[in-house]
C-alpha positions as CSV (number, residue, x, y, z in Angstrom):
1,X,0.0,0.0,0.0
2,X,0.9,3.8,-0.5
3,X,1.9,6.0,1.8
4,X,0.4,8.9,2.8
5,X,1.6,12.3,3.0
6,X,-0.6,15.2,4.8
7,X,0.2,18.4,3.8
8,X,-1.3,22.0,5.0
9,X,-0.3,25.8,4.6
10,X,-1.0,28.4,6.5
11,X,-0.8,31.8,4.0
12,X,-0.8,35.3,3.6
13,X,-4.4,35.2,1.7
14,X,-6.9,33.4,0.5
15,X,-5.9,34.1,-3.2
16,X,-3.9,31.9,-4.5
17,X,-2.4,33.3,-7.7
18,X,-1.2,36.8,-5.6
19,X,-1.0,35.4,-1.9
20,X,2.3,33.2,-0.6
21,X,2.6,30.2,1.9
22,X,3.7,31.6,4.9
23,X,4.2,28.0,7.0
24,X,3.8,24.1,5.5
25,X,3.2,21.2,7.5
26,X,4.1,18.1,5.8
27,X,3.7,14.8,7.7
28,X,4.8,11.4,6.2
29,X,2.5,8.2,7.3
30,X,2.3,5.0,6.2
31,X,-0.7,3.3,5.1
32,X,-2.1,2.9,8.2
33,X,-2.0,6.7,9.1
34,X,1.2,6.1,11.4
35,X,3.6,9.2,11.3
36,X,7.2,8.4,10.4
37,X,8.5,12.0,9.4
38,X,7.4,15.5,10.2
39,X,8.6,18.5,8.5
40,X,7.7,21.8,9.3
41,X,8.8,24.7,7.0
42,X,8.4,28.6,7.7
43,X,9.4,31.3,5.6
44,X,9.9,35.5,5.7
45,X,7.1,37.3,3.8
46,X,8.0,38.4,0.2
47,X,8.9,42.3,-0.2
48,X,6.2,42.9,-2.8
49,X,3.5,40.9,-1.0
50,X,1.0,42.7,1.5
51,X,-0.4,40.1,3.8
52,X,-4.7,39.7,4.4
53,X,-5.1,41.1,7.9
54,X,-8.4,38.5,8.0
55,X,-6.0,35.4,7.1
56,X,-3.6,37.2,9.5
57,X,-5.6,36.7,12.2
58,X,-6.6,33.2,11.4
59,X,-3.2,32.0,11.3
60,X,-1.4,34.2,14.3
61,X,1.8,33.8,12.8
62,X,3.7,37.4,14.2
63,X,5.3,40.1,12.5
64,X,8.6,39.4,13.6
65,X,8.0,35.6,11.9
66,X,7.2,37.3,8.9
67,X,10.2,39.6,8.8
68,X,12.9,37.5,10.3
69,X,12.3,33.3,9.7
70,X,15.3,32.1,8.6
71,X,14.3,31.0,5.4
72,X,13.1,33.1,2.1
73,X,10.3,32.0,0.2
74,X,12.5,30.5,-2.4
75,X,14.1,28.6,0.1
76,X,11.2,27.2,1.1
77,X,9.3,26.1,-1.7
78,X,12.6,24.2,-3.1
79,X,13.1,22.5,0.3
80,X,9.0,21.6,-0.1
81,X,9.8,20.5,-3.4
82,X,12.8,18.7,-2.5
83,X,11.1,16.8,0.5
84,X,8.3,15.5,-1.6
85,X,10.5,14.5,-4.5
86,X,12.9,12.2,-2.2
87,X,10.2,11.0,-0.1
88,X,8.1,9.8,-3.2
89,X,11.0,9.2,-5.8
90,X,10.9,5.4,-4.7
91,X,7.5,5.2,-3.1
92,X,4.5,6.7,-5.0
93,X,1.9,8.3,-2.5
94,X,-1.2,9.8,-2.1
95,X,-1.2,13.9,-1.2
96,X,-3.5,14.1,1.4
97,X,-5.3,16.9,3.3
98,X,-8.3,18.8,4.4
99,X,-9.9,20.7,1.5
100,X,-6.1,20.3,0.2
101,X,-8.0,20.0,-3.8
102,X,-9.9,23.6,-3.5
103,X,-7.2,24.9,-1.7
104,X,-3.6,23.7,-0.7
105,X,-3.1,22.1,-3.9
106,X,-3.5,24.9,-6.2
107,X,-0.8,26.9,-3.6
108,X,1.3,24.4,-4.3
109,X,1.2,24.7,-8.3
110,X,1.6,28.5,-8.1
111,X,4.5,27.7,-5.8
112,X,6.7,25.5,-8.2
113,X,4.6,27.2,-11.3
114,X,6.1,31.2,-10.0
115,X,9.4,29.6,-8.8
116,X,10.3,28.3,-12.2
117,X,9.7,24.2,-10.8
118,X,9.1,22.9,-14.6
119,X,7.4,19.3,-12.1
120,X,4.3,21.6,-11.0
121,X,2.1,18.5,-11.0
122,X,4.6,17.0,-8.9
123,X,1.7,15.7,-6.2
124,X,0.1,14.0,-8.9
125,X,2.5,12.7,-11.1
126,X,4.7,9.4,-11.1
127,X,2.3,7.5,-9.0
128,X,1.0,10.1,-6.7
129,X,-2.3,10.5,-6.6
130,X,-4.8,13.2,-4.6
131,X,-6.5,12.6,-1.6
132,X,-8.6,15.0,0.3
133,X,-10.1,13.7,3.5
134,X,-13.2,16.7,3.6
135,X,-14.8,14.4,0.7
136,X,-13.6,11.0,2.6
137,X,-15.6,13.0,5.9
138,X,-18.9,13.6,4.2
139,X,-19.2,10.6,2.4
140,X,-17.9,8.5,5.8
141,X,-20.7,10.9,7.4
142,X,-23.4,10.4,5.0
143,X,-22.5,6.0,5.5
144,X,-22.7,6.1,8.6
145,X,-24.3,8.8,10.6
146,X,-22.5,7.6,13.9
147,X,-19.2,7.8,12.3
148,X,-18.3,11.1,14.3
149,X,-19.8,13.8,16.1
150,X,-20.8,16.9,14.3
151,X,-21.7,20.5,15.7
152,X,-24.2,22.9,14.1
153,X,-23.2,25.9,12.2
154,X,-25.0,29.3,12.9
155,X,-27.7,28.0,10.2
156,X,-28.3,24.9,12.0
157,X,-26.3,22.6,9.6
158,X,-23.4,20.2,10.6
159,X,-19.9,21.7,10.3
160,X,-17.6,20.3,8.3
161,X,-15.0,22.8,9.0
162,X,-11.6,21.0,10.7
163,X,-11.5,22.9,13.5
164,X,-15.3,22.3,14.3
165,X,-14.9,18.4,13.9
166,X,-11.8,18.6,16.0
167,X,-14.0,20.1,18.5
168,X,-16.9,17.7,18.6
169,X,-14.8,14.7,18.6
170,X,-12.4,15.8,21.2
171,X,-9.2,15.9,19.1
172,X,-6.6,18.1,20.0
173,X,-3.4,18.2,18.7
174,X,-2.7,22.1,19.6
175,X,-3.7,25.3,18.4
176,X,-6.0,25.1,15.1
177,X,-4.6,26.9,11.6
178,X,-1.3,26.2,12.5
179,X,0.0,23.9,9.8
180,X,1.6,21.3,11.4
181,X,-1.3,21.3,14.2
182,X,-3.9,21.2,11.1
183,X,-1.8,18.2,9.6
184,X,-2.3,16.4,13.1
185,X,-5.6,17.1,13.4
186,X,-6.7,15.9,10.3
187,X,-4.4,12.4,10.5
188,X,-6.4,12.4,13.7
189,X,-10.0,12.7,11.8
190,X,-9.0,10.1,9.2
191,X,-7.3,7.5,11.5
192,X,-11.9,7.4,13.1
193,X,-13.0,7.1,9.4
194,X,-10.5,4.6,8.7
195,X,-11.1,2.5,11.4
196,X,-15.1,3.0,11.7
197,X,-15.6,3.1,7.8
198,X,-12.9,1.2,6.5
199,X,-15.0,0.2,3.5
200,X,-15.9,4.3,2.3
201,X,-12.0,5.0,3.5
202,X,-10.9,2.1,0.6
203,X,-13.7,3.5,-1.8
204,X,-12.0,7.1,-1.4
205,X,-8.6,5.7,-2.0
206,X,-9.3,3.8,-5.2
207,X,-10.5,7.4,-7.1
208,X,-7.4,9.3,-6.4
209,X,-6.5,10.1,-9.6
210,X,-7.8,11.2,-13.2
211,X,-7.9,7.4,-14.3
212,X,-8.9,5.5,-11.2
213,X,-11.8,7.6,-12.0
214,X,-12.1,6.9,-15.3
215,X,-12.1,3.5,-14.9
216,X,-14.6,3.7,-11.7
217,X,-17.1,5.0,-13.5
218,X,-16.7,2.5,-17.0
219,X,-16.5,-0.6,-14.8
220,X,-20.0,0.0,-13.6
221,X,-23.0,0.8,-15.5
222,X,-25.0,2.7,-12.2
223,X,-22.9,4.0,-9.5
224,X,-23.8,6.3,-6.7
225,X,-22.0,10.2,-7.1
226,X,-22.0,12.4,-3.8
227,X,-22.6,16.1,-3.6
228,X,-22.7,18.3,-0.9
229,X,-25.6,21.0,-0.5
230,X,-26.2,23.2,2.3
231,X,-24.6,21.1,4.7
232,X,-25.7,17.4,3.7
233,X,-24.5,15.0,0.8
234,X,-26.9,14.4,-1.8
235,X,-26.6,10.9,-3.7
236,X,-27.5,10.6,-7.2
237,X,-27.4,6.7,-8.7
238,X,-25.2,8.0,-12.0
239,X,-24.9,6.6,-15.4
240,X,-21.9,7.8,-17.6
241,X,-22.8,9.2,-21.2
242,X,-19.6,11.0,-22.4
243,X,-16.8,13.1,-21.6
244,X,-17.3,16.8,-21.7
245,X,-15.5,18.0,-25.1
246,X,-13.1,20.7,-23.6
247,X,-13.2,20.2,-19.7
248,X,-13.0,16.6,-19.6
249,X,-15.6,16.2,-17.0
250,X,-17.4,13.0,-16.6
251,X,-21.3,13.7,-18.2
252,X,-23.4,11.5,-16.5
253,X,-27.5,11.0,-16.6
254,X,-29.3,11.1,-13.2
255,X,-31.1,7.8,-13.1
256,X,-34.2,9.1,-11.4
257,X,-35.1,10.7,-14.2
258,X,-36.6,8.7,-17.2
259,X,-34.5,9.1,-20.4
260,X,-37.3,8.2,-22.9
261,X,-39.3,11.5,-22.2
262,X,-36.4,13.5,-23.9
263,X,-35.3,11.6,-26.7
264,X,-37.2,13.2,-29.2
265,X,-36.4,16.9,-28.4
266,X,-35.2,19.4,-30.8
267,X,-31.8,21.0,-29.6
268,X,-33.2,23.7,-28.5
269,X,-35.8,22.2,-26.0
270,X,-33.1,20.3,-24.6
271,X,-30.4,22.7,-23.8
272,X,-33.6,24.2,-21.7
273,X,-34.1,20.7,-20.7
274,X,-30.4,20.4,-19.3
275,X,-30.3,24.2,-17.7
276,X,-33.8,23.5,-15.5
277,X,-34.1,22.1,-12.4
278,X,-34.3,19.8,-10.7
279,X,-30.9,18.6,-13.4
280,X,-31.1,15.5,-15.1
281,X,-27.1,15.4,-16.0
282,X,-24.7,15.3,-13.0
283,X,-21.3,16.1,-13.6
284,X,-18.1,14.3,-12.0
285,X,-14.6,16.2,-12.1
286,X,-12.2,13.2,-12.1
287,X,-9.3,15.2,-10.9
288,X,-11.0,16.1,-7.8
289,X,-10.6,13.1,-5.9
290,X,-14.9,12.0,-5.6
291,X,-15.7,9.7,-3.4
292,X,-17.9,7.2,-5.7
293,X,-19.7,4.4,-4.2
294,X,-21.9,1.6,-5.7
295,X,-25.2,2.1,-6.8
296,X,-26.8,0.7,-3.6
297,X,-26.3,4.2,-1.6
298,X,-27.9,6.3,-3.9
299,X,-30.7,3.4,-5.2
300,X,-31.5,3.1,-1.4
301,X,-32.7,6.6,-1.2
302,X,-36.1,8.3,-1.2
303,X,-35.3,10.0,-4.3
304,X,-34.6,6.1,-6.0
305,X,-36.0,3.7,-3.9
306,X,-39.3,3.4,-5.7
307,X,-38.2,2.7,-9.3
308,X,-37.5,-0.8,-10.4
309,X,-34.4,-2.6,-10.5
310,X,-35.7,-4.0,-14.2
311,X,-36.8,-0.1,-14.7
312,X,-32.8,1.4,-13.7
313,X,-31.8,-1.3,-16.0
314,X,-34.0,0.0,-19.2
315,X,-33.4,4.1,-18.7
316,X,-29.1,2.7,-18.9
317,X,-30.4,1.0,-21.7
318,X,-32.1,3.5,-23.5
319,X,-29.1,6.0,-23.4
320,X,-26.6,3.4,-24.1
321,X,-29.1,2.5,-27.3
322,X,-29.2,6.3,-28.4
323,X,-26.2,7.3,-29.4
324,X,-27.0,10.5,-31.0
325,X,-29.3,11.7,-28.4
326,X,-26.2,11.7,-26.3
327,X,-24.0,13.2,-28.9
328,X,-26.6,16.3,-29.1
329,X,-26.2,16.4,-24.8
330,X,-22.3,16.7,-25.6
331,X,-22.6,19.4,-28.4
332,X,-25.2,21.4,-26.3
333,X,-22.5,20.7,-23.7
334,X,-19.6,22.1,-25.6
335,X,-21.1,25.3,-27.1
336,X,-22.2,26.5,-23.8
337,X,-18.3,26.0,-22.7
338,X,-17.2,27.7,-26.1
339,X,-19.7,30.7,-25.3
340,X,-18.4,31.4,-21.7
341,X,-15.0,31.0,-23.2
342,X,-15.8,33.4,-25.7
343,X,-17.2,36.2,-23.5
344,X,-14.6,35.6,-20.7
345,X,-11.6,38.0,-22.7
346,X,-10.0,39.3,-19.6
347,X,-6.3,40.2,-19.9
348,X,-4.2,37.1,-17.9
349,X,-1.5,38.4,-15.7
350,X,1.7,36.3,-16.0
351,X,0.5,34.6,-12.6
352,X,-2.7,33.4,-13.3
353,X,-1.8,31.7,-16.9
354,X,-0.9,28.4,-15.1
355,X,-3.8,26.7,-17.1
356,X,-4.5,28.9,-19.5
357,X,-1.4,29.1,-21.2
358,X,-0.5,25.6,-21.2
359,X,2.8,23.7,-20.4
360,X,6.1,25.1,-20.5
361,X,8.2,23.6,-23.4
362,X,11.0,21.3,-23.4
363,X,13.9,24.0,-23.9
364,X,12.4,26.4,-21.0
365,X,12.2,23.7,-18.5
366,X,15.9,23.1,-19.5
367,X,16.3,26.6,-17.9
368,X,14.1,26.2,-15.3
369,X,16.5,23.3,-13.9
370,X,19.7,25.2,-14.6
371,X,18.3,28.1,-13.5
372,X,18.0,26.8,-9.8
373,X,21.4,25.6,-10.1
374,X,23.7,28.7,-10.7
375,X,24.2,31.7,-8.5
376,X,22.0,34.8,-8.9
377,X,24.6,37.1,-11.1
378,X,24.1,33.9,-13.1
379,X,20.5,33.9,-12.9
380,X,20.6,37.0,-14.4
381,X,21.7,35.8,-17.7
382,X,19.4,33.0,-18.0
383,X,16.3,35.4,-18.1
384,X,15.9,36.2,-21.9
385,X,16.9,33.0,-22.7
386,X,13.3,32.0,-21.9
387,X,11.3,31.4,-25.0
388,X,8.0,32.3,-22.8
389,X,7.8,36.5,-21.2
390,X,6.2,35.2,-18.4
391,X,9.0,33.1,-17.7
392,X,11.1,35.4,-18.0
393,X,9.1,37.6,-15.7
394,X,9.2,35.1,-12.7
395,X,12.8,35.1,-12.9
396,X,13.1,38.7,-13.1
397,X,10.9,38.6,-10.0
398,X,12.7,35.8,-8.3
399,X,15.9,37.4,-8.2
400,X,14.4,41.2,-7.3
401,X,12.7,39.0,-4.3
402,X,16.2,37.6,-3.0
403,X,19.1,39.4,-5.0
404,X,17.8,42.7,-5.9
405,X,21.1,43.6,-5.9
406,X,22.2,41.3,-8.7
407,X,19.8,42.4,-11.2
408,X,20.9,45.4,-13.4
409,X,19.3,48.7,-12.4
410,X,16.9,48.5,-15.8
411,X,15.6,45.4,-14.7
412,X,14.9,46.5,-11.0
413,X,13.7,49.6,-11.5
414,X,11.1,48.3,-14.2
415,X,9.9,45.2,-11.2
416,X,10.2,47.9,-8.8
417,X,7.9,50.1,-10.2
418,X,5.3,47.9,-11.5
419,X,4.9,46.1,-8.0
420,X,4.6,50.2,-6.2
421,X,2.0,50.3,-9.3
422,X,-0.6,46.9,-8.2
423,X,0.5,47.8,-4.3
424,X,-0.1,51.5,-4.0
425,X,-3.6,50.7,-6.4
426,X,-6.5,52.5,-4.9
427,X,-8.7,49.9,-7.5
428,X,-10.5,47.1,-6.8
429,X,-7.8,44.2,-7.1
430,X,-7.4,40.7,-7.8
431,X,-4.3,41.0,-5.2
432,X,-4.3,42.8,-1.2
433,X,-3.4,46.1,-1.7
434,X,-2.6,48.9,1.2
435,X,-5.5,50.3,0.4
436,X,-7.5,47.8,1.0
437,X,-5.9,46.3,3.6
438,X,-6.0,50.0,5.5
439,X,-9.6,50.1,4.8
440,X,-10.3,46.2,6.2
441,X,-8.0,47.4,9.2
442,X,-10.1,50.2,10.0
443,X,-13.3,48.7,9.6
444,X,-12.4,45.9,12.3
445,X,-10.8,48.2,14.7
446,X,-14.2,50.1,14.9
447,X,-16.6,47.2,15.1
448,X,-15.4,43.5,15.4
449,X,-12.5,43.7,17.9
450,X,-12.9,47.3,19.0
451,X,-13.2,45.9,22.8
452,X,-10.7,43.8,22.3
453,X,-7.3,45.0,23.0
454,X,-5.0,41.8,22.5
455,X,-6.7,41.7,19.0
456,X,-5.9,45.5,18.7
457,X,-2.4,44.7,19.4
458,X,-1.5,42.0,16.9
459,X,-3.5,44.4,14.1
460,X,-1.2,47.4,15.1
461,X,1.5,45.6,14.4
462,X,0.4,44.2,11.2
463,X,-0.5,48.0,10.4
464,X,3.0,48.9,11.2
465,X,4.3,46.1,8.5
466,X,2.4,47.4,6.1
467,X,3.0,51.3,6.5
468,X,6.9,50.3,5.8
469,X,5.7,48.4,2.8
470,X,3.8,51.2,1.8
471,X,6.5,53.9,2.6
472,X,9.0,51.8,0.7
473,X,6.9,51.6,-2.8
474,X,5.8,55.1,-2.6
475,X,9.6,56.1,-3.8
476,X,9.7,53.9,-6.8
């Protein structure tokens, strides 16, 4: 069997394309959830970076941490990369966390994808696969109501959040969003789904990747597909049609709903058809590690348990006999992903072309490699070797983050400048800003912690941080 590694960040924001890990937790276990290695990894905020005060005050972490850890950011997302690499190179894994898909993982793309790592699908890659243990929870949950405890959110709902299940089922491993604490807590939550729901625990770990999926959901004709709504997982009893023409996504036909009533609509009728609700087409991302089950779950249901066996049987057939019906569902399909592609024409920044702009080539990540190996006055002369600009734009920023003063005065006055210009911004921005970080300071020194002077405290010197930051673009 795999082992498992548990990784969690703790970061300057929410965003991930403009915010930076700040701390990573990276715990190795072995099958059995048993910890053999523990590696905790913090680093000094970047110098063009202004941090959330709301994350800020979710993750503690002090000014002085952020100023003065012993390690940049560079440092730390090569000694990230390198841990993964050595501890995997021999001994495929699955990347575990909580919410790590949504969240973590994409940090840790960005990472490697902004540091000039050409391996950014390194956690999913060469026999790793993706695990996140928030799906494994809700469909261990939705098994087994008894599994765990649950507390209700404000809207009388159970929480899924970690720190809430931590609470209701008397973990503690420490203080909650710190990253190594997090990692603990969540080995902690997985070891009771393990042992209570062993068989959902080995469903979850047999659709960790893009073709376990794949092959999931061809082996068998009705399976059940969980979603979460407003607190609860919903099962559907799924039957797979096609593959979505430019995302990929698994199309599948909700089984409750009788195929035969739509065969003969015109295209038009149908793309209605498929927009209303309730929706007869589910869709499964296979990259996203799902927790599929077999059809029992869903077939079990309210929403199923009424319809024949012999009838689920005939609606499979019926698709599976008409294959042009389902040809129009993927066409329909397509030209409503060609027309949001169409009307979404916003101008990428460098950072957020990870997807969009496809895979570096074979002669850039050449550069990448020997890029990391020379020293920075070397570095220097690497950058318009770079068939790609926005390649050559991470370099440029790489070195201005931790050699400004190897980068000819062209070079850093250009970075300079256009970081005082997205800092200083009084606009709306994708990134934190000092305005509107200023602004969310204020706001929470007047009402949410205004009686609260320890709060006060840790903001003041957050506010301090970023006066400097501010005072030190404002001459650029």
């Amino acid at each position: 069997m795999k082992q498992i590694i548990v990784k969690d960040y703790e970061t300057s924001d929410g965003r991930v394309n403009f915010g930076q890990v700040i701390q990573a937790g990276i715990l190795i276990t072995d099958d059995k959830l048993k910890i053999k290695q523990k590696h905790e990894l913090r680093c000094r905020l970047k110098c063009n970076v202004i941090p959330s005060i709301g994350a800020s005050l979710v993750h503690r972490a002090t000014v002085d941490q952020l100023k003065n850890s012993n390690m940049s950011h560079y440092q730390m997302v090569m000694e990230h990369y390198k841990i993964i690499k050595d501890v995997t190179k021999d001994n495929p894994s699955f990347i575990a966390g909580f919410n790590n898909i949504a969240f973590d993982l994409e940090f840790t793309r960005r990472m490697y994808f902004k540091n000039l790592i050409p391996d950014i699908y390194q956690t999913n890659t060469n026999g790793n696969k993706h695990l996140d243990i928030l799906n494994v929870a809700r469909a261990s949950k939705f098994a087994n109501n008894n599994v765990f405890k649950t507390i209700l959110s404000d809207k009388g709902r159970d929480s899924f959040k970690l720190e809430d299940l931590c609470k209701a089922n008397s973990i503690d491993n420490g203080t909650s969003h710190d990253a190594i604490t997090d990692c603990l807590n969540t080995i902690s939550l997985a070891e009771i789904i393990y042992k209570k729901t062993p068989n959902i625990w080995n469903a979850a770990l047999s659709t960790t990747s893009k073709k376990d999926v794949e092959n999931f959901i061809l082996k068998n004709k009705v399976y059940t597909s969980l979603e979460y709504f407003y607190g609860r997982s919903v099962p559907f009893a799924c039957h797979h049609i096609l593959f979505h023409e430019q995302y990929k996504w698994s199309i599948n036909w909700d089984l409750k709903v009788d195929p035969s009533k739509y065969l003969e609509m015109d295209r038009q009728t149908l793309a209605k058809a498929i927009d209303s609700s309730p929706k007869i087409i589910r869709t499964v991302r296979q990259n996203k590690s799902p927790v599929l089950l077999n059809s029992d779950y869903a077939l079990k249901t309210d929403n199923y348990s009424k319809i024949t066996k012999n009838e689920i049987n005939r609606r499979v057939k019926i698709l599976d006999d008409n294959p042009k019906f389902i040809e129009l569902i993927g066409s329909i399909l397509s030209d409503k992903a060609k027309e949001k592609m169409s009307m979404d024409q916003t101008e990428l920044l460098h950072e957020e072309t990870i997807y969009a702009a496809g895979f570096a080539s074979e002669k850039d990540k050449v550069l990448m490699n020997k890029f990391h190996e020379v020293g920075w006055k070397e570095k220097v002369n690497l950058i318009d070797k770079f068939s790609e600009e926005r390649f050559q734009y991470f370099a440029e920023c790489l070195i201005y983050e931790e050699s400004p003063e190897s980068l000819p005065k062209s070079i850093y006055d250009k970075i300079h400048r256009s970081f005082a210009q997205r800092l200083l911004s009084t606009n709306k921005e994708k990134w934190e800003t000092t305005a509107s970080f200023f602004n969310e300071v204020d706001n929470l020194r007047e009402t949410k912690y205004k009686d609260n002077p320890e709060i006060l405290e840790v903001i003041e010197g957050y506010n301090k941080h970023v006066m400097e930051i501010q005072s030190r673009f404002e001459n650029a």
